[in-house]
N, C-alpha and C positions, 0 to 999 in steps of 0.2 A: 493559517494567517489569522482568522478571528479569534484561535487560542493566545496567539502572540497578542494581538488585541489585548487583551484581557488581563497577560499574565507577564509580560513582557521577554523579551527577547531567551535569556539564560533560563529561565523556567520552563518556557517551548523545549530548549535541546534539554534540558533534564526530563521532559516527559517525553520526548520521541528517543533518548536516546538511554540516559541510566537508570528510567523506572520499566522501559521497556527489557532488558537487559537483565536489571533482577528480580523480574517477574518471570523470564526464560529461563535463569540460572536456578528460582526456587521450582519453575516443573521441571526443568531436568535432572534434580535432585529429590524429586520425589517420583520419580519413574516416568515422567513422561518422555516419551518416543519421537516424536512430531512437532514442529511448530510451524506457525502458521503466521507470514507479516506481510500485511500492507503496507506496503513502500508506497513509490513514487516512481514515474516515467522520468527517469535521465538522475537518476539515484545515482551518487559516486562519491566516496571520500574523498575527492578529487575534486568537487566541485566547484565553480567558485560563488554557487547562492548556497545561504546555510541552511535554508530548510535542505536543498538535495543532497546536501555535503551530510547533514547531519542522519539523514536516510542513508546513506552509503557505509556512514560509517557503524548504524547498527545492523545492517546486512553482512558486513565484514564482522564483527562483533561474534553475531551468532551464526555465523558458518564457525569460527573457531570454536563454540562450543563443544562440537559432537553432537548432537541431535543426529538419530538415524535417521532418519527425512526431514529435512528443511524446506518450505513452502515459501516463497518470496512472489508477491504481486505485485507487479510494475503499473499499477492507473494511472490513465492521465487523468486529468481534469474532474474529483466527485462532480455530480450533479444530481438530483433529487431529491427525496428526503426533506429533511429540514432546511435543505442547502441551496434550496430554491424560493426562499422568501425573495418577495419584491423587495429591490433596490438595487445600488448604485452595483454589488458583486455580480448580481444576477445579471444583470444587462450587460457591464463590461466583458464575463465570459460568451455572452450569447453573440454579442459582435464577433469579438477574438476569432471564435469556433466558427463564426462566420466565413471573415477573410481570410480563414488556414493561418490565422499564427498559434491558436490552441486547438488542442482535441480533447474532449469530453468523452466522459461513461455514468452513465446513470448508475448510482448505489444499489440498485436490485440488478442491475446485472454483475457488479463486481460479487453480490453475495451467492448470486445463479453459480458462475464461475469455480468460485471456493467450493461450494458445498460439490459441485462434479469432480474438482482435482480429489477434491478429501475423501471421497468415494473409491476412487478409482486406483489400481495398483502402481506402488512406487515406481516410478521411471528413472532411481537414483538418489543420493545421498541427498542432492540440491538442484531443486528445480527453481528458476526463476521465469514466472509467466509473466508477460509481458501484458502489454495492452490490448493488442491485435489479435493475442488468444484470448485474450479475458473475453471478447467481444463474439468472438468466435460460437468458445464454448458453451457462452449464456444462448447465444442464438442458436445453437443444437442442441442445448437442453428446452430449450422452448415450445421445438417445434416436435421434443417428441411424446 
């Protein structure tokens, strides 16, 4: 949303979706194996807000590539990071996640996460992790 801020609407889906895409298509073309995207929780070409629409549809994108393992991460809500400066974003997510209409994940556990799938042997052409494991697996890398 603050990238849209900034860059406006059509420039957001050119950068989540066809500089994302020919940066996939130039490492699959120079050997690379594996990719790795952070998505979005309720990601669907189908959707009918354009950031998850537009998330869906470069998940469909690069599953057609061929990549011999595709990584897909479902977060909900970043929190962290830089993305916890005081103001009006911070506080409206802190309510939301409050009253159960959002769920959040702190940025050090989505990268805990990553770095344990990327480690660990293929379970398959496409994996998509979800939320609920993102949370998971950071809290069993954590503890050990």
């Amino acid at each position: 949303r603050a990238q849209r801020g900034k860059v406006g609407l059509q420039k957001q889906i050119e950068l989540e979706y066809d500089h994302t895409l020919e940066v996939a298509k130039a490492a699959l073309a120079g050997g690379c194996r594996a990719c790795h995207l952070v998505s979005s929780v309720g990601a669907s070409s189908s959707a009918g807000v354009t950031y998850l629409r537009t998330k869906g549809r470069i998940e469909e994108a690069l599953k057609a590539l061929g990549f011999a393992r595709l990584l897909i991460y479902r977060p909900a809500c970043l929190v962290g990071g830089d993305r916890d400066k005081p103001g009006v974003k911070r506080t409206l997510i802190s309510l939301c996640t409050t009253v159960g209409l959002l769920s959040k994940i702190d940025v050090n556990a989505v990268a805990t996460a990553i770095r344990v799938v990327a480690l660990r042997q293929a379970n398959g052409t496409v994996e998509v992790i979800e939320n609920s494991a993102l949370l998971s697996l950071a809290g069993a890398a954590s503890r050990d």
